[in-house]
C-alpha positions in Angstrom: 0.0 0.0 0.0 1.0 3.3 -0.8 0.9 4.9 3.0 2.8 2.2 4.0 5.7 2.4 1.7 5.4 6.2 2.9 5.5 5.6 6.3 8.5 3.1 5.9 11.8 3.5 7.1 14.8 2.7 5.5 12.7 0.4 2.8 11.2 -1.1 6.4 7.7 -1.4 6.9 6.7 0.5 10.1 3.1 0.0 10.0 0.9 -2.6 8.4 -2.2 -1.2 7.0 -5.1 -4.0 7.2 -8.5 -3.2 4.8 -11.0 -5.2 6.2 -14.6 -4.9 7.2 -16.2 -5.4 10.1 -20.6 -6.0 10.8 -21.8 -7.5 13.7 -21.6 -11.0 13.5 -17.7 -10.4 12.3 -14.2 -9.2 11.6 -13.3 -10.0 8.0 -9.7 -8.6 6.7 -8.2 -9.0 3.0 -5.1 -10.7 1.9 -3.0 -11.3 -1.4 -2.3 -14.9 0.0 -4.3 -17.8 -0.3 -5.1 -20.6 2.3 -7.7 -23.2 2.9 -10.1 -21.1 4.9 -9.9 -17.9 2.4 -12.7 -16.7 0.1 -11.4 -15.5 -2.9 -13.1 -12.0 -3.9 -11.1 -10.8 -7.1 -7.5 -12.0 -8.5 -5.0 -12.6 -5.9 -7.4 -10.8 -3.0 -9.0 -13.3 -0.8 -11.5 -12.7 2.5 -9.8 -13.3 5.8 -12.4 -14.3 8.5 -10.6 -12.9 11.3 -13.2 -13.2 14.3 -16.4 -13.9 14.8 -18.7 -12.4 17.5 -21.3 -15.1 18.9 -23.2 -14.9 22.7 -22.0 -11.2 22.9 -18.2 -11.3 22.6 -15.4 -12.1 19.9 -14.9 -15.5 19.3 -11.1 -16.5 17.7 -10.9 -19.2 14.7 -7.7 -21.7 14.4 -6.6 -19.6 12.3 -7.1 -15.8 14.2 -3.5 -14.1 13.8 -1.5 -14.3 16.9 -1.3 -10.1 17.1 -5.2 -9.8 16.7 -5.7 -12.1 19.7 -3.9 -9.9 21.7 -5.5 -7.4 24.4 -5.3 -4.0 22.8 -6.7 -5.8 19.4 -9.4 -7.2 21.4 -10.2 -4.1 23.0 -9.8 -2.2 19.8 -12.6 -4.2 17.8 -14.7 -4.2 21.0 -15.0 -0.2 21.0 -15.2 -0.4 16.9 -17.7 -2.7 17.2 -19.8 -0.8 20.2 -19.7 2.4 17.8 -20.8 0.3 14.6 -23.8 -0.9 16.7 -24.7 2.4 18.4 -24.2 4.1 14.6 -26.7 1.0 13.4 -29.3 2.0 16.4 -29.1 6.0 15.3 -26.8 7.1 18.3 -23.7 9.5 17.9 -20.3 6.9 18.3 -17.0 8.3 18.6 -14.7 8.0 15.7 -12.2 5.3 14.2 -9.2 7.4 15.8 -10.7 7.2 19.0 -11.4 3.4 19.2 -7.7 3.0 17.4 -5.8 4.5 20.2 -6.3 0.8 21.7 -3.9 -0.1 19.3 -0.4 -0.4 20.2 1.9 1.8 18.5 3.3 0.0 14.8 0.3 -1.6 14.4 -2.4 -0.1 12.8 -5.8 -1.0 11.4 -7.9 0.2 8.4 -11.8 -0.5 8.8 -14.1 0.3 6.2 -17.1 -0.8 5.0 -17.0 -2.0 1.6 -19.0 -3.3 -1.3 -18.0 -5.6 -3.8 -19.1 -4.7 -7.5 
């Protein structure tokens, strides 16, 4: 991605931008590399099924990333999620940024809705 070969330092990533999607049954990211478990939604991008959110809370898959699994991830796409269902209900959520400060620093998340033409 462009922002991160911005961001880089000397050539080295510094931050990994993820484009994802998230609704309220789960936490879907994309990814250039195949696997068993991925969805393949356009040449070489597949559908990552990160989490899923059953009985209230984030459930992880076999195959959840080790970093997403970790407490400021988990609190992250709690909040995200809290403002994605108070914004589905009508109510004024805080922003992204806000729920992103969870995150610790080199690691960073982009969450957007998207629609596949």
């Amino acid at each position: 991605m462009a922002l991160e070969a911005e961001l880089s330092e000397e050539g080295r990533r510094t931050v990994n931008l993820d484009p994802g999607y998230l609704s309220e049954a789960n936490v879907i990211i994309a990814t250039a590399k195949n696997h068993y478990h991925r969805v393949p939604l356009a040449e070489g991008v597949y559908a990552h099924m990160e989490y899923v959110l059953k009985d209230g809370r984030i459930q992880f898959l076999p195959w959840t990333y080790p970093d997403f699994q970790s407490a400021p991830y988990l609190e992250f796409f709690n909040d995200l999620r809290e403002r994605f269902r108070s914004e589905r209900r009508g109510e004024k959520a805080g922003s992204v940024a806000d729920a992103a400060r969870a995150v610790p620093s080199g690691s960073w998340l982009y969450m957007e809705e998207f629609t596949l033409a």
